[in-house]
C-alpha positions in Angstrom: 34.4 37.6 -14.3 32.2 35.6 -12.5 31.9 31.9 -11.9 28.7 31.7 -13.9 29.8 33.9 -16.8 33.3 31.7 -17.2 30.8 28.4 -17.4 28.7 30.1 -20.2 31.9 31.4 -22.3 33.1 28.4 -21.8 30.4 25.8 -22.6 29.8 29.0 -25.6 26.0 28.5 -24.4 25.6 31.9 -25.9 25.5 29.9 -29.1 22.0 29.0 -28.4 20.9 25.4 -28.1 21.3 23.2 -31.7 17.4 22.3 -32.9 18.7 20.6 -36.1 18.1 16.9 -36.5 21.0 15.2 -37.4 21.2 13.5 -41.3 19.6 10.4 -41.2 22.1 7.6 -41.7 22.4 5.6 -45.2 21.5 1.9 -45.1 23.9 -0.5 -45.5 23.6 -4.0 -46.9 23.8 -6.9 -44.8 26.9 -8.3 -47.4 29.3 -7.0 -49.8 31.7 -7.9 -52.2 35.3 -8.4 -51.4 38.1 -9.2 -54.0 40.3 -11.9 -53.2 44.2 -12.6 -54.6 45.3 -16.1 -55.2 44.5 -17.8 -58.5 42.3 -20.6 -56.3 40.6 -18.4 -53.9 37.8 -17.5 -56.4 38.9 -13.9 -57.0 35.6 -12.6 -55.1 33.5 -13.1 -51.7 30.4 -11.7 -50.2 31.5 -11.0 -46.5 29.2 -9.5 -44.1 29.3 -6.2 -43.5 28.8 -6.1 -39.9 31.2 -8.8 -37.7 29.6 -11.0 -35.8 29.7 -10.9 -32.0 32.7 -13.0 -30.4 30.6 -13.6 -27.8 27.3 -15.4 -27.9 24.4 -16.1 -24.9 24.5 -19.3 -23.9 21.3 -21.5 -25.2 20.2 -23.0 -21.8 17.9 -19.9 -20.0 17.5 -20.4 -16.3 14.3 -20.9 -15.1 13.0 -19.3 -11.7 13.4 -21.4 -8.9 9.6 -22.4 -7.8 8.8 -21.9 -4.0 7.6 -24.4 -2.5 6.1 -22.3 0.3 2.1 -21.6 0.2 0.6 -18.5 1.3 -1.2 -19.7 4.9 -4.5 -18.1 6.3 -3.7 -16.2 9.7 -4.6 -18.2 12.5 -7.3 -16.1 14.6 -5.5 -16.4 18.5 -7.9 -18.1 20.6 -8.6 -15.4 23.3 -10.3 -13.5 20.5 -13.7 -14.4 19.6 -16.6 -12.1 17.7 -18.1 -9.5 20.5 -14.2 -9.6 22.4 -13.1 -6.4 23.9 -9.7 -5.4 22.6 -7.2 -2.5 23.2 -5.5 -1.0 20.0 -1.8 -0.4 20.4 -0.6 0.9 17.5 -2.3 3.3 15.1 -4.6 6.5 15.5 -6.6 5.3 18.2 -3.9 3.5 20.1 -5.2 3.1 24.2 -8.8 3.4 22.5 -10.7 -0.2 23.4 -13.0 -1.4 21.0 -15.2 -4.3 19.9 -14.3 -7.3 17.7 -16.7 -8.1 14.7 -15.0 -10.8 12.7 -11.6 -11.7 10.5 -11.6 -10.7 7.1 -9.6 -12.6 4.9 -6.7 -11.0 4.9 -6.1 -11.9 8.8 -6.5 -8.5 9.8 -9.6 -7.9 12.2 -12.7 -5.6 11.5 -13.3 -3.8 15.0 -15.5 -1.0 15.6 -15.7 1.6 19.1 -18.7 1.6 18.5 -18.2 5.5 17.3 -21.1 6.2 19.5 -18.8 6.3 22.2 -15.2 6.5 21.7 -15.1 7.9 18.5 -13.7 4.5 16.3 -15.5 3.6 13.3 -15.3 0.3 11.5 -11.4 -0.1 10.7 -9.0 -3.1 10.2 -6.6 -3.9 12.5 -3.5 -6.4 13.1 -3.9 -8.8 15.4 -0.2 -8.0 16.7 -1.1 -4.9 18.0 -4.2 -6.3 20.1 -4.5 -7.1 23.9 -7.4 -9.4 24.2 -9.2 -8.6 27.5 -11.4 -10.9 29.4 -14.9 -9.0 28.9 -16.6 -10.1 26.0 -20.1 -9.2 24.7 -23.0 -11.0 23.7 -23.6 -10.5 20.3 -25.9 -13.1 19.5 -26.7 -14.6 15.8 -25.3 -11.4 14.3 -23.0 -11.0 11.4 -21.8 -8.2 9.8 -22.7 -7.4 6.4 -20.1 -9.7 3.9 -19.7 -6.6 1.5 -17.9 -5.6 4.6 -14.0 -6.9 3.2 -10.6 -5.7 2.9 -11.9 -4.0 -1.0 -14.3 -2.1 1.6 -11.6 -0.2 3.0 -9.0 0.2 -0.3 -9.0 4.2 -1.5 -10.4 5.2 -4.8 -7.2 4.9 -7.3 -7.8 8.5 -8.9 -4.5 9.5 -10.0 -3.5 13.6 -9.5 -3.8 15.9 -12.2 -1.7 18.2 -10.3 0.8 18.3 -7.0 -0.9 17.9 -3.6 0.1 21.2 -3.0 -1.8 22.9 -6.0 -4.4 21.0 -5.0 -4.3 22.3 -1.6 -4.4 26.0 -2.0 -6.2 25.8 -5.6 -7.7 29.4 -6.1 -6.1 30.9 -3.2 -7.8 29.1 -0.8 -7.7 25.9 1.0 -9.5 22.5 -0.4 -12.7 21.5 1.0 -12.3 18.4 3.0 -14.6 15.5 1.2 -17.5 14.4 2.7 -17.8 10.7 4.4 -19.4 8.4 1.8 -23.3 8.5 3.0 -23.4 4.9 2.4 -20.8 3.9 4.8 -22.4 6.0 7.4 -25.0 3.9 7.0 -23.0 0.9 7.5 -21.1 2.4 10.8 -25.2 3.1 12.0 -26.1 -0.5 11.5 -23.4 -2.0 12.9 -23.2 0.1 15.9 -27.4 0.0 16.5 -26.5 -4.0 17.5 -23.4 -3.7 19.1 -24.7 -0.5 21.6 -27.7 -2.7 22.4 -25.8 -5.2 23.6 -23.3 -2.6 25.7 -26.6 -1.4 27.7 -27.5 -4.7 28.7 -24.5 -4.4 31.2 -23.9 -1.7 33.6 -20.6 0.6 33.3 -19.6 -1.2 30.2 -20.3 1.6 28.3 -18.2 3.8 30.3 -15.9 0.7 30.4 -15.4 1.3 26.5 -15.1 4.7 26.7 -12.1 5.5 29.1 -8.4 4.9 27.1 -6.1 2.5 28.6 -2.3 3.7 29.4 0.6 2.3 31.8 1.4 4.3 34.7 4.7 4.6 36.4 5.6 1.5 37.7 3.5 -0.8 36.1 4.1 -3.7 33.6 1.8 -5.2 30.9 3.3 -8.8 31.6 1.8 -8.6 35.2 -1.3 -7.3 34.5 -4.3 -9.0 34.1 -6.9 -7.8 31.4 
């Protein structure tokens, strides 16, 4: 017999799976009467049904200890100043170098390519994974938009109906990919119309942007100068 059959003989799962409820239980009351001998004891007592715990929680609750630590803005490092060049180390675009806009307020930075020419939209980035070069450029008076924030990046909590793969191949074929919210296109445009202004003011920068940095054999970030 086979190792499969034994389990269900044995288990007697051919028996089917019980779908009564089991008898509901009869209440009891909280005392009851309990006769006594001795000719002083009273002759009856109301005892409690249930014992009482021998053990009891203690009355004093502890409170959390309060931290006495407060939550500290991220200091902005000093080399990095709105309209700094920086090169991303970490992430998607890693060797890609982009612009600096400003620090939101969670102390990651809003950098853009522009897109234009390297491909990077608006994205936040840790200042960790940054080298600040020397060239900067000359932004002027401009700000970016302050609906531009770290909410202005969060993803849409829709929860799934279904498993990412169901979703994937629904109806035999794959999903459409969904289109790039029009209305921060229109942000990327805006932004980049001001910053690609000022990259054509200077000659080569553009091309500056454009070409990824790397290490070649031999060479050491420590010694070089950026």
């Amino acid at each position: 017999m086979a190792r499969k059959e034994l389990v269900y003989a044995r288990r007697q799962l051919y028996k089917g799976r019980k779908t009564g409820t089991a008898p509901a239980k009869p209440e009891t009351a909280p005392t009851k009467e309990v006769q006594v001998g001795g000719k002083k004891n009273g002759g009856a007592r109301l005892v409690p049904t249930s014992k009482a715990p021998r053990f009891y929680p203690a009355e004093d609750v502890r409170k959390p200890k309060q931290s006495r630590k407060t939550v500290k803005p991220t200091k902005l490092r000093d080399s990095i100043t709105p309209g700094t060049v920086l090169i991303l180390l970490a992430g998607r675009f890693r060797g890609k170098r982009v612009v600096f806009l400003k620090q939101l307020e969670s102390g990651l930075l809003l950098v853009t390519g522009p897109f234009k020419i390297n491909g990077v939209p608006l994205r936040r980035v840790n200042q960790a994974y940054v080298i600040a070069t020397s060239t900067r450029i000359e932004l002027g008076n401009f700000k970016v938009d302050s609906k531009v924030d770290d909410s202005y990046f969060s993803k849409s909590g829709k929860k799934r109906t279904r498993s990412a793969e169901e979703e994937f191949f629904a109806d035999g074929k794959p999903k459409e990919k969904e289109s790039f919210p029009e209305s921060k296109a229109a942000d990327q445009r805006e932004v980049d119309r001001v910053v690609l202004a000022a990259v054509k003011k200077t000659e080569y920068l553009g091309k500056y942007l454009k070409a990824s940095w790397g290490l070649s054999k031999g060479e050491y970030p420590h010694q070089l100068v950026f």
